[in-house]
Each structure stands twice: as structure tokens, then as C-alpha cells.
PyMOL Python script that loads the backbone (N, CA, C, O; Angstrom):
from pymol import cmd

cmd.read_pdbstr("""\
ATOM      1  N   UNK A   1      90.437 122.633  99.558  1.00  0.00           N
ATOM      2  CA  UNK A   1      91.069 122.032  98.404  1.00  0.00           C
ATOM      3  C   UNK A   1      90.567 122.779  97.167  1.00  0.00           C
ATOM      4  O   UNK A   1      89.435 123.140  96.845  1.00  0.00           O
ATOM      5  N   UNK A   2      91.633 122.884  96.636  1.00  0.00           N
ATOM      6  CA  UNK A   2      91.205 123.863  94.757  1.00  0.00           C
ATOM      7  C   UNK A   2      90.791 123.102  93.813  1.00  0.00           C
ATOM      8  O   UNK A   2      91.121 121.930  93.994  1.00  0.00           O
ATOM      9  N   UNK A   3      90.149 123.309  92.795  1.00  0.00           N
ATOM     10  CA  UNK A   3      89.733 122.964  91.621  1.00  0.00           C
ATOM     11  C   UNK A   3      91.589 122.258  91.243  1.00  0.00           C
ATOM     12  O   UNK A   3      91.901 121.068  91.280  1.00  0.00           O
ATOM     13  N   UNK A   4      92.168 122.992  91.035  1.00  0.00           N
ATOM     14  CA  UNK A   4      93.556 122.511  90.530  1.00  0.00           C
ATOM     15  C   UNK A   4      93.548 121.144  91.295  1.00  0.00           C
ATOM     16  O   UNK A   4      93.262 120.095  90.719  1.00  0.00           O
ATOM     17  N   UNK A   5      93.842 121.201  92.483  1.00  0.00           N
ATOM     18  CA  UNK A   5      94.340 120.038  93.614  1.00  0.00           C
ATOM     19  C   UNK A   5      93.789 118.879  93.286  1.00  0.00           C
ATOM     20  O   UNK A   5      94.340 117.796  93.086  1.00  0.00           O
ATOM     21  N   UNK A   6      92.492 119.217  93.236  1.00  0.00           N
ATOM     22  CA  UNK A   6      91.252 117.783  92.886  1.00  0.00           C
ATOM     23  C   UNK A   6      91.984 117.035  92.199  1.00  0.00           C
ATOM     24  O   UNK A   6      92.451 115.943  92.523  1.00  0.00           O
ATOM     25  N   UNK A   7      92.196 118.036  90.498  1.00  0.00           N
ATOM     26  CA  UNK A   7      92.703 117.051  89.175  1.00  0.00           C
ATOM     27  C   UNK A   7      94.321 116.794  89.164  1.00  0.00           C
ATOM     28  O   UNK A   7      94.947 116.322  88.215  1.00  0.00           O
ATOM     29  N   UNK A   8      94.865 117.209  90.430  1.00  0.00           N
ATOM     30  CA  UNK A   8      96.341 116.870  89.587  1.00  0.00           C
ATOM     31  C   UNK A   8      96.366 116.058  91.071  1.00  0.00           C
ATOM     32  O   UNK A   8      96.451 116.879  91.984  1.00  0.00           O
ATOM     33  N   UNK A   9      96.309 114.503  91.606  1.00  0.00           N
ATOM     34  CA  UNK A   9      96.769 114.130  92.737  1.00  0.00           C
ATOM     35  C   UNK A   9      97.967 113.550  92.961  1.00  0.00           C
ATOM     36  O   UNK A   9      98.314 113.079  94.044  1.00  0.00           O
ATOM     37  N   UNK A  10      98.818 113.573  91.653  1.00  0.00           N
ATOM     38  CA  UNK A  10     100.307 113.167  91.998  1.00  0.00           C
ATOM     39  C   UNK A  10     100.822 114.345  92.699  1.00  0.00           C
ATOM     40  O   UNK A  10     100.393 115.493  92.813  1.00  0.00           O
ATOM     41  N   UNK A  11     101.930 113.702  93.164  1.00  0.00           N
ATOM     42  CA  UNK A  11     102.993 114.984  94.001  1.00  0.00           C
ATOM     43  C   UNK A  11     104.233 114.598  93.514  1.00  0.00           C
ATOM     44  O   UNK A  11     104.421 113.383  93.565  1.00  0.00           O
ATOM     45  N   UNK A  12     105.009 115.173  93.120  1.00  0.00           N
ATOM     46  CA  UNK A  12     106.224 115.293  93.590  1.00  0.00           C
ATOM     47  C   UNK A  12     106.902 116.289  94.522  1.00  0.00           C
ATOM     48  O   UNK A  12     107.090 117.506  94.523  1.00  0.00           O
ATOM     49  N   UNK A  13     107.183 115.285  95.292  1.00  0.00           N
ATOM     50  CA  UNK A  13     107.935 116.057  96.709  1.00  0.00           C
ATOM     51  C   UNK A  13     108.974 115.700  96.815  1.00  0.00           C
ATOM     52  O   UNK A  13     109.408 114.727  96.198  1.00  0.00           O
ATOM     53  N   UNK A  14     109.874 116.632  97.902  1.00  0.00           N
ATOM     54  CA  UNK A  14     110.900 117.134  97.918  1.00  0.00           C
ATOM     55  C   UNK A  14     111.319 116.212  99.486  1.00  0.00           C
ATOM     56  O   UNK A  14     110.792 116.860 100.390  1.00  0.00           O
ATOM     57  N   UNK A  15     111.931 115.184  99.983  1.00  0.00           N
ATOM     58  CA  UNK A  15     111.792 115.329 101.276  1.00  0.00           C
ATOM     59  C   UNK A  15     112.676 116.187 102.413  1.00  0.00           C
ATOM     60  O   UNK A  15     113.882 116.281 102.184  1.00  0.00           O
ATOM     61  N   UNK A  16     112.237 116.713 103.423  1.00  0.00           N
ATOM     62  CA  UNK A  16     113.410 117.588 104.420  1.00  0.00           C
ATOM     63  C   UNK A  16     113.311 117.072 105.581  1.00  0.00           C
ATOM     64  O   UNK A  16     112.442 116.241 105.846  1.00  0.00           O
ATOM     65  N   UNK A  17     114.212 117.506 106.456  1.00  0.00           N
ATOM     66  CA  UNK A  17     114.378 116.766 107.824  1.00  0.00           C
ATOM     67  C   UNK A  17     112.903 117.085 108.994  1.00  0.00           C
ATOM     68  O   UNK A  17     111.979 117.898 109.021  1.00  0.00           O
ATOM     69  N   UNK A  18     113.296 116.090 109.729  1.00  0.00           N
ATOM     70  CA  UNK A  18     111.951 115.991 110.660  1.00  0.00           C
ATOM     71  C   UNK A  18     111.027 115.613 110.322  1.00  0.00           C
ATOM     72  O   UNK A  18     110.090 116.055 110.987  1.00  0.00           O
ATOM     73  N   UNK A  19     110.627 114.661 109.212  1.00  0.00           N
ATOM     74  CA  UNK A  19     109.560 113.928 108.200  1.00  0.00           C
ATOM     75  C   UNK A  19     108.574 114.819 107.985  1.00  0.00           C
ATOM     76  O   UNK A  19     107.374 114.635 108.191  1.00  0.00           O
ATOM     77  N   UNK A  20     109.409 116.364 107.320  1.00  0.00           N
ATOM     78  CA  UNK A  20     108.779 117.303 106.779  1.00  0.00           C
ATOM     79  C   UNK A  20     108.601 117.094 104.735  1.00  0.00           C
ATOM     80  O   UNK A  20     109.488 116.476 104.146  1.00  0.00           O
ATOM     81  N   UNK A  21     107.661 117.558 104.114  1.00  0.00           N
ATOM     82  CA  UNK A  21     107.878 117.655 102.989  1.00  0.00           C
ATOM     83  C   UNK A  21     107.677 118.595 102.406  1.00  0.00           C
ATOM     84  O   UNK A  21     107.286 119.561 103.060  1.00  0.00           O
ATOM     85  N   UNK A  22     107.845 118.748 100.957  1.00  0.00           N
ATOM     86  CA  UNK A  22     107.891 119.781 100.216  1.00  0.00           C
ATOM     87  C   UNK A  22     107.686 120.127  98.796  1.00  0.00           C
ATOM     88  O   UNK A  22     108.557 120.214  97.930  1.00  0.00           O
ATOM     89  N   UNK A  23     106.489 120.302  98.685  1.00  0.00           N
ATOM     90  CA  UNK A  23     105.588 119.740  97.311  1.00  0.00           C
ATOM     91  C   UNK A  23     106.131 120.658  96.193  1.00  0.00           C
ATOM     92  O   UNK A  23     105.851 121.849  96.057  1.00  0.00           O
ATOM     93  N   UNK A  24     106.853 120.008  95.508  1.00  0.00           N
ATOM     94  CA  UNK A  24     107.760 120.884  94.344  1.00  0.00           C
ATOM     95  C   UNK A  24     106.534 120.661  93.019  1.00  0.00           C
ATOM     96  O   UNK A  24     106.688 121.313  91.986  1.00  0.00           O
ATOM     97  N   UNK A  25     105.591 119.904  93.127  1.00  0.00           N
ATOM     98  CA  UNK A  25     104.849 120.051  91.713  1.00  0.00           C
ATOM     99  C   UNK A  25     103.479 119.189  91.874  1.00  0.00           C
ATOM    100  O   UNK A  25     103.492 118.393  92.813  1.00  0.00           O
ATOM    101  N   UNK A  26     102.629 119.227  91.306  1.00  0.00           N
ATOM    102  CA  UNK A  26     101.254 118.361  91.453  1.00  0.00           C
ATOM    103  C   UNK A  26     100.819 118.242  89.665  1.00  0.00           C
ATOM    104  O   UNK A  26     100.618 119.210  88.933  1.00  0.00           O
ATOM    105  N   UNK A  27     100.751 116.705  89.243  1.00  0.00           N
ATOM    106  CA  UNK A  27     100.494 116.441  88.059  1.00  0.00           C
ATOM    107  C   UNK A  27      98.962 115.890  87.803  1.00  0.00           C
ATOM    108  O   UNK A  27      98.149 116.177  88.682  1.00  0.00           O
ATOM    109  N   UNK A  28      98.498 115.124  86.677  1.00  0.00           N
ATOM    110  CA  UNK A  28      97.752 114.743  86.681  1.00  0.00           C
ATOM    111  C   UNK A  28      97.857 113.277  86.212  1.00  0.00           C
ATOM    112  O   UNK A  28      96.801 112.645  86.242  1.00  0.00           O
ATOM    113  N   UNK A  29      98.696 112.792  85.887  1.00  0.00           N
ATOM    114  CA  UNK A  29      98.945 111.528  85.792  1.00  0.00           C
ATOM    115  C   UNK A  29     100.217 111.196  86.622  1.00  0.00           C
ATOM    116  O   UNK A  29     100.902 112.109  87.083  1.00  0.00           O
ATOM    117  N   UNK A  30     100.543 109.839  86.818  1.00  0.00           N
ATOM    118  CA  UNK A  30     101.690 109.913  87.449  1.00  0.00           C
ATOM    119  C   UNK A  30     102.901 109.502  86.294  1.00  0.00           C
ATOM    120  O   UNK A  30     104.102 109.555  86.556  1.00  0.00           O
ATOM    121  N   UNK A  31     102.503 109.206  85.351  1.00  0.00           N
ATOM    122  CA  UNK A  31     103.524 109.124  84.417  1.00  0.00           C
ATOM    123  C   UNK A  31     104.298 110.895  84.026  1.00  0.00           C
ATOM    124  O   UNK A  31     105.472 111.223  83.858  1.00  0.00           O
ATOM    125  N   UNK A  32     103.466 111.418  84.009  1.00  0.00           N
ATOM    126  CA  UNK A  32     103.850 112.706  84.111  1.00  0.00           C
ATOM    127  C   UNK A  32     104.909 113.544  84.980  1.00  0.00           C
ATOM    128  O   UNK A  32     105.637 114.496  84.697  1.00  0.00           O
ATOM    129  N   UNK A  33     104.659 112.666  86.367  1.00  0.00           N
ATOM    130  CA  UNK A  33     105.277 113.267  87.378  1.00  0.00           C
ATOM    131  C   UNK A  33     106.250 112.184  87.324  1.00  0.00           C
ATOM    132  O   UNK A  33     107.051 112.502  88.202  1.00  0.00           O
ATOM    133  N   UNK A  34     106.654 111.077  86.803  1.00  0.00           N
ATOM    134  CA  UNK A  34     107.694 110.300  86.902  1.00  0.00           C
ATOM    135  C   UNK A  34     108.723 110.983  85.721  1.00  0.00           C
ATOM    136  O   UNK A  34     109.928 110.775  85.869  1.00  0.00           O
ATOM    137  N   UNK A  35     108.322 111.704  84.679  1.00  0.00           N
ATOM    138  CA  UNK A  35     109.425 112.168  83.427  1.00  0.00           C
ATOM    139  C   UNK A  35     109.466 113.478  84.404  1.00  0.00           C
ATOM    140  O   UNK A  35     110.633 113.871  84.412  1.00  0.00           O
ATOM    141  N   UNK A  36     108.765 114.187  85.110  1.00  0.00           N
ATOM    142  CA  UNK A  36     109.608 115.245  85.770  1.00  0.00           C
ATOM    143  C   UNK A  36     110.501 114.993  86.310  1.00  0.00           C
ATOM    144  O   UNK A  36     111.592 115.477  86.009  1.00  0.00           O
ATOM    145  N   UNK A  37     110.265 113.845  87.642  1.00  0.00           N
ATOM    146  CA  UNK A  37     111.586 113.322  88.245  1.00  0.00           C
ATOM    147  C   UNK A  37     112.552 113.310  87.412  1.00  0.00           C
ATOM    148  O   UNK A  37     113.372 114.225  87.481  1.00  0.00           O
ATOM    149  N   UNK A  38     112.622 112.829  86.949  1.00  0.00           N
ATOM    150  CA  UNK A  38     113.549 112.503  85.892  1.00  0.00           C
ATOM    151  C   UNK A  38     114.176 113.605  85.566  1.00  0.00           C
ATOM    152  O   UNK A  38     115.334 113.708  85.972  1.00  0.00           O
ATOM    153  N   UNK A  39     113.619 114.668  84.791  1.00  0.00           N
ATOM    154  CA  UNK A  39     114.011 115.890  84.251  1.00  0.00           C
ATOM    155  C   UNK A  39     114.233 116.524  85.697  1.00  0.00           C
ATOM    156  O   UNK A  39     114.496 117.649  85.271  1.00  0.00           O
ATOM    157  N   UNK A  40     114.313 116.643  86.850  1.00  0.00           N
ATOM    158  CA  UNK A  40     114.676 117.684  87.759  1.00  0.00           C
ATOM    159  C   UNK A  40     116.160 116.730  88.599  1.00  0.00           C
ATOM    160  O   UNK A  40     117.195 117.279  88.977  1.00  0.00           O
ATOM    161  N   UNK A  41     115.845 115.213  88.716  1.00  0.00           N
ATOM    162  CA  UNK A  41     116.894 114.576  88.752  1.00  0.00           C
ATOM    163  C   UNK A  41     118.147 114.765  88.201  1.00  0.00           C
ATOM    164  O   UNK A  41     119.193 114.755  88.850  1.00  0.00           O
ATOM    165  N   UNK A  42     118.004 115.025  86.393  1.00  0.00           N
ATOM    166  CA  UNK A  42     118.941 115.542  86.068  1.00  0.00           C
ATOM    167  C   UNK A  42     119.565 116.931  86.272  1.00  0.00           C
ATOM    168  O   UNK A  42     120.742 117.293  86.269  1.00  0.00           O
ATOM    169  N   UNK A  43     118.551 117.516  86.428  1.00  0.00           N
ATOM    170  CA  UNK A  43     119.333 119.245  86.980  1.00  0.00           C
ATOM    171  C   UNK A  43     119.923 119.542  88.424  1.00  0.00           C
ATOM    172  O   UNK A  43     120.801 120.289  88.856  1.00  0.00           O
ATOM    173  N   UNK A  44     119.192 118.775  88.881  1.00  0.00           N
ATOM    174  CA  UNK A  44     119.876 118.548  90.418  1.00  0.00           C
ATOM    175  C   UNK A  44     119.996 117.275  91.380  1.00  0.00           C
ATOM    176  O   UNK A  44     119.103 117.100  92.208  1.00  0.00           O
ATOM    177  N   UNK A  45     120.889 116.529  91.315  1.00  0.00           N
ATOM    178  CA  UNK A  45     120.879 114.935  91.253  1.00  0.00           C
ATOM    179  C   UNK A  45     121.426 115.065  92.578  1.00  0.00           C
ATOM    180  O   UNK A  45     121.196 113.974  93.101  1.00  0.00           O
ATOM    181  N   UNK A  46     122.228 116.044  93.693  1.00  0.00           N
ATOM    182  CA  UNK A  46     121.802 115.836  94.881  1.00  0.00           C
ATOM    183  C   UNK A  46     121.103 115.790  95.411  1.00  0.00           C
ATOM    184  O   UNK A  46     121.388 115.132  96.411  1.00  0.00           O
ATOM    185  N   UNK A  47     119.797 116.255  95.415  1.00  0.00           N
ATOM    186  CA  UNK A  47     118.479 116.509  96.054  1.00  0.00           C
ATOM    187  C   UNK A  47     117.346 115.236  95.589  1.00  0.00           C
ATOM    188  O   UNK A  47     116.982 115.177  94.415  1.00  0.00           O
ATOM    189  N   UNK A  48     116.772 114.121  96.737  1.00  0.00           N
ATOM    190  CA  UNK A  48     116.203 112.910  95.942  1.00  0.00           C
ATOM    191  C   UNK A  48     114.479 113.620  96.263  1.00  0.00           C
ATOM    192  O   UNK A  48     114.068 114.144  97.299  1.00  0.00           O
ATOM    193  N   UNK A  49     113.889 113.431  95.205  1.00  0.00           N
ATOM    194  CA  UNK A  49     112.584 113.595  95.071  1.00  0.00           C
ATOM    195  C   UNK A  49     111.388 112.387  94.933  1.00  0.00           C
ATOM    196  O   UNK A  49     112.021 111.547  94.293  1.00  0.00           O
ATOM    197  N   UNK A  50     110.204 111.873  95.126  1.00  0.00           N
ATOM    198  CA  UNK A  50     109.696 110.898  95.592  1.00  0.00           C
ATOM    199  C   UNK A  50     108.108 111.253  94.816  1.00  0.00           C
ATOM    200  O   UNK A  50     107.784 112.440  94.754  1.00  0.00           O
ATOM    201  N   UNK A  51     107.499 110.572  94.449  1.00  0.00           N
ATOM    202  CA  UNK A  51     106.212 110.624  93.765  1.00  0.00           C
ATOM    203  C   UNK A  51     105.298 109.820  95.170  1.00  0.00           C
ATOM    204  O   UNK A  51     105.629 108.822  95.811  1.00  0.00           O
ATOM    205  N   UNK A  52     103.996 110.746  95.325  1.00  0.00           N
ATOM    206  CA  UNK A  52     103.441 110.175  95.834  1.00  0.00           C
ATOM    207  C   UNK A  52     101.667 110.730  95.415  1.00  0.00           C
ATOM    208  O   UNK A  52     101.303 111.668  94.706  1.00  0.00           O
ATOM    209  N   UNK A  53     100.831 109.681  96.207  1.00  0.00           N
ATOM    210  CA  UNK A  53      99.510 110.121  95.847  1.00  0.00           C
ATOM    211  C   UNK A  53      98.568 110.556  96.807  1.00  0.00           C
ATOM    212  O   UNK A  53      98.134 109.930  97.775  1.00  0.00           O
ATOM    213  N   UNK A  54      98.258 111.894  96.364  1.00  0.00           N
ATOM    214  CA  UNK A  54      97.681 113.020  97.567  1.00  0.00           C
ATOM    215  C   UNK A  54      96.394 113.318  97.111  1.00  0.00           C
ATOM    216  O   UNK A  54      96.194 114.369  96.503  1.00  0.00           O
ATOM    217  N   UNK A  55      95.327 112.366  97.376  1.00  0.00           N
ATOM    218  CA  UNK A  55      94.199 112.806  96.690  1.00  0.00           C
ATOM    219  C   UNK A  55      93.191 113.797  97.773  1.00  0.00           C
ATOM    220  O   UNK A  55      92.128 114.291  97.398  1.00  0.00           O
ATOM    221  N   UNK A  56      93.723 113.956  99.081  1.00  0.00           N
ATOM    222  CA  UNK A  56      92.994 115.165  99.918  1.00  0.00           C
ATOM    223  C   UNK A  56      94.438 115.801 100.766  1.00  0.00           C
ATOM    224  O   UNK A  56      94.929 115.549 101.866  1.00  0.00           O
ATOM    225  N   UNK A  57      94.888 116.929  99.419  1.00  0.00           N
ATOM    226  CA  UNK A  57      95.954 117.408 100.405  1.00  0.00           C
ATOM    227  C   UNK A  57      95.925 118.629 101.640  1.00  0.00           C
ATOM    228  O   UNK A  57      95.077 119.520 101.688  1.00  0.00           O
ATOM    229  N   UNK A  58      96.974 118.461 102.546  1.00  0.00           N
ATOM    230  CA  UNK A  58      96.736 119.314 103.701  1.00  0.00           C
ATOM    231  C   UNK A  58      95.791 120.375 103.782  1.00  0.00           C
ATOM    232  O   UNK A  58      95.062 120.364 102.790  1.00  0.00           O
ATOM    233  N   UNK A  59      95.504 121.363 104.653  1.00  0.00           N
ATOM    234  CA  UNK A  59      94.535 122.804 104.763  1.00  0.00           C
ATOM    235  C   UNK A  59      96.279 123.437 105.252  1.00  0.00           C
ATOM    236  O   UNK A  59      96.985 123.079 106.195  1.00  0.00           O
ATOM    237  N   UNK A  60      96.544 124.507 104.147  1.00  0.00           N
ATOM    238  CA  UNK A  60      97.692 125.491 104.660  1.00  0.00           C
ATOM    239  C   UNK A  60      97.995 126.069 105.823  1.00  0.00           C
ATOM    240  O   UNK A  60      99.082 126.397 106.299  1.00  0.00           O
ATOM    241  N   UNK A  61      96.364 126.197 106.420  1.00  0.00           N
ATOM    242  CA  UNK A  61      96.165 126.885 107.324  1.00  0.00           C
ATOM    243  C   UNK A  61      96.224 126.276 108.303  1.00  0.00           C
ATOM    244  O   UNK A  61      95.407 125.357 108.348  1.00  0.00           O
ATOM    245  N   UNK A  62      97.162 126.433 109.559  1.00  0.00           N
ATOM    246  CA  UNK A  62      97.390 125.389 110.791  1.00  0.00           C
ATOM    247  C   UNK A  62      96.842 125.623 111.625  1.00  0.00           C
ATOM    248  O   UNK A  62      96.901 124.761 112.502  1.00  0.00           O
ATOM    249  N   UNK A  63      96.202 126.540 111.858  1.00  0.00           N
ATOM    250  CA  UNK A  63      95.406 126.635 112.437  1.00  0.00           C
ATOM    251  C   UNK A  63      93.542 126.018 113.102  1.00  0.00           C
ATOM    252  O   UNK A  63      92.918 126.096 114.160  1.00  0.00           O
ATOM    253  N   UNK A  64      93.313 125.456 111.749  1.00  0.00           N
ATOM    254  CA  UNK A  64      92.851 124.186 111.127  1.00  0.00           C
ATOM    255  C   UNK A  64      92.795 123.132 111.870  1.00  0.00           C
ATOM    256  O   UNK A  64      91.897 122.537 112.466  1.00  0.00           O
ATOM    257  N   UNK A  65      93.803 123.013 111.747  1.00  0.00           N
ATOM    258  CA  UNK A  65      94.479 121.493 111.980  1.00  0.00           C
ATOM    259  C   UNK A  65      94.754 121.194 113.367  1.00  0.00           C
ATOM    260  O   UNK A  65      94.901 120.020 113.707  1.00  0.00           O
ATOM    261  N   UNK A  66      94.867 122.450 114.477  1.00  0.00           N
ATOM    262  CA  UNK A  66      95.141 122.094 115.264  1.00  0.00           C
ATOM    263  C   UNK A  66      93.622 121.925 116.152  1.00  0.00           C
ATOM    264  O   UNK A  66      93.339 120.948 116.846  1.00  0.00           O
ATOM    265  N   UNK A  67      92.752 123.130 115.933  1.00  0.00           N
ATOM    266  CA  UNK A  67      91.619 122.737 116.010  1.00  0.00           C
ATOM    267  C   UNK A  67      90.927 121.560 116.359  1.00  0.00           C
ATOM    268  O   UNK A  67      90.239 121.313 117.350  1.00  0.00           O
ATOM    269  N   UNK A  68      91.323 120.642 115.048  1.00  0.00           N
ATOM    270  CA  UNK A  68      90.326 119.500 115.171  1.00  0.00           C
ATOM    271  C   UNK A  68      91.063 118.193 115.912  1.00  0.00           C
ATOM    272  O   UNK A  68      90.554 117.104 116.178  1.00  0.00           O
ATOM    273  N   UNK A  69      92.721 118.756 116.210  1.00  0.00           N
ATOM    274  CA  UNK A  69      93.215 117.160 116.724  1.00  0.00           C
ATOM    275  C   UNK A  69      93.335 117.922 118.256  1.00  0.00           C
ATOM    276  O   UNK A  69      94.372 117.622 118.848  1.00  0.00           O
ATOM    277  N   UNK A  70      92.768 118.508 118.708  1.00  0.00           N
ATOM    278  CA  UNK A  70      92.712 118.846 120.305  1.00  0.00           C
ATOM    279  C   UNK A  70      90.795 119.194 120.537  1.00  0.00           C
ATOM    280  O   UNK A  70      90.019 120.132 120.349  1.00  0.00           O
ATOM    281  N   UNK A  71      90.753 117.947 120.985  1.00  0.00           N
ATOM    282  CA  UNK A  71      89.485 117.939 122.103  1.00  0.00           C
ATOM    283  C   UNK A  71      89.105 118.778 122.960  1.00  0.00           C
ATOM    284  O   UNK A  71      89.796 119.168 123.901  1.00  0.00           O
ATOM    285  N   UNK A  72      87.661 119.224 122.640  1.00  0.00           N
ATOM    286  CA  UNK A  72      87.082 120.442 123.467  1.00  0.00           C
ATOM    287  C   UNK A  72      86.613 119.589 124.733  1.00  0.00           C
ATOM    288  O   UNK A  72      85.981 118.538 124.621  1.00  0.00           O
ATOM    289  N   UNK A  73      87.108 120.329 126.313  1.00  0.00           N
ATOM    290  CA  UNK A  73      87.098 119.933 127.186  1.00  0.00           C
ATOM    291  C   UNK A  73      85.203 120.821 127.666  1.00  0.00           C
ATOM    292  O   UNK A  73      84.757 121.762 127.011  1.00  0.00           O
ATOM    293  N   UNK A  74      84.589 120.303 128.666  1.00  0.00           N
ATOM    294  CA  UNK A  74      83.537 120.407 128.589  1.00  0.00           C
ATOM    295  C   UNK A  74      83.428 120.679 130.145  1.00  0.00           C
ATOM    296  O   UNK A  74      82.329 120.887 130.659  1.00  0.00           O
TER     297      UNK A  74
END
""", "prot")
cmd.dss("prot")
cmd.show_as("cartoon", "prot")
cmd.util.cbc("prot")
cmd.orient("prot")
């Protein structure tokens, strides 16, 4: 996690199929990230976007991740 990530834990995300997402911005208040909605709502009002709060977001690296949710057999 970055110095950035720490301080901004709003998200606005994007959602896509397969209960995938898609982090279009990270604020630091959520009032902040609610007048973006807003402002990207209006530029593109097909696409619905969702505020949420990500205060330890993912490791990019999937490798990571797969690591720790598969048990070392012994």
C-alpha cells in the first residue's frame, strides 16, 4: 500500500461483469468523491459508478494473493 492509498480511502469505482471492479479515482474525503460522481455522471450517464470505502486496498500483484489463500501441504 502507498503513501497516496493510506490518505485517500474513498473509491470511486466503476462496476464490470463477474463482480469485477474498477477503481476510476481514490479521494480523501467522501464528499469529494460524491461531487465527482456527480461530475463524471454527467459526462457519461450510461456507465453507473458507486463510492465505496477501501481503507487496505488489494496487492496488484496476484501473485500475492494466491500465495496466501492456498495452503502449504506438508
Amino acid at each position: 500500500m502507498t503513501y497516496f492509498e493510506k490518505l485517500h480511502p474513498w473509491c470511486v469505482i466503476r462496476p464490470l461483469p463477474n463482480l469485477q471492479r474498477l477503481v476510476v479515482a481514490r479521494c480523501r474525503r467522501r464528499s469529494d468523491a460524491e461531487s465527482l460522481v456527480q461530475v463524471v455522471g454527467r459526462l457519461v450517464p450510461s456507465v453507473p459508478y458507486t463510492i465505496v470505502f477501501d481503507p487496505m486496498p488489494e496487492p496488484e500483484d496476484n501473485s500475492k494473493i494466491s500465495d496466501r489463500s492456498v495452503p502449504e501441504e506438508i
